[in-house]
N, C-alpha and C positions, 0 to 999 in steps of 0.2 A: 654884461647887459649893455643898453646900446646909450647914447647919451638922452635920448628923448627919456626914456626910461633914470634916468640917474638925474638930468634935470629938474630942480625942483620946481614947480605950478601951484605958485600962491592959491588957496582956496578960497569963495566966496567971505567978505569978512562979516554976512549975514551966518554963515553956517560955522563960524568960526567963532562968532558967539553963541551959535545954541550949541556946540560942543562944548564950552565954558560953564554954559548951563544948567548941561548933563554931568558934568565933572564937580561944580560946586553942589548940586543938588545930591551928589551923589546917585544919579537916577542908572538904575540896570540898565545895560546896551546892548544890543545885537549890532555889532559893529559888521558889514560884511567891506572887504578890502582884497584888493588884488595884490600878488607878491609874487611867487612862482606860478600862482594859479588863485583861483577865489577860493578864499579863505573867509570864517566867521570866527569872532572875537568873540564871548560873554563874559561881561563883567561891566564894573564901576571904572570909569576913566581916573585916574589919581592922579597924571601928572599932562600937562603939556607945557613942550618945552621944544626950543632951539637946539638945533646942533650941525656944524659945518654947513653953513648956508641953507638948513632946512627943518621942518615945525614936525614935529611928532608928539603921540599920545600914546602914556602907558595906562595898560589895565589893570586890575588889583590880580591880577594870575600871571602877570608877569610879560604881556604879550605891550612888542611896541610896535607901531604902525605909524608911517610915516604919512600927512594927514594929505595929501595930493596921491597916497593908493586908496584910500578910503572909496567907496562905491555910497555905500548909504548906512544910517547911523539910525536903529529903530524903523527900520521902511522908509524912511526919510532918505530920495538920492542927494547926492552932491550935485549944485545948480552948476549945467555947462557955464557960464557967466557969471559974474559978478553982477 
């Protein structure tokens, strides 16, 4: 992968707390997120968390997504800008 791609890209800290949101409230996700290709997530967020200089979020099925490949989160996009 190329560095832009491995780079991590802080996310909005608006959409950083409605992920918080949907994680404490326990609220179902249609998580859609890019990786090798676009990819959709369902399920309940359980955990967000740090790791080697980057924020990721797992789902209760197992799936982890690192939250700068995130596209949108319930039809909700990620804001270009903070």
């Amino acid at each position: 992968m190329s560095d832009t791609i491995n780079k991590y890209q802080s996310i909005s800290c608006s959409y950083y707390d409605q992920i918080e949101a949907y994680a404490t409230k326990r609220t179902h996700c249609s998580i859609l997120y890019r990786d090798e290709s676009e990819k959709i997530a369902d399920g309940i967020i359980v955990d967000i968390y740090s790791k080697e200089s980057a924020e990721y979020l797992k789902v209760d099925n197992g799936t982890v997504i690192r939250l700068d490949h995130i596209i949108s989160i319930n039809g909700i996009p990620v804001p270009k800008h903070c």
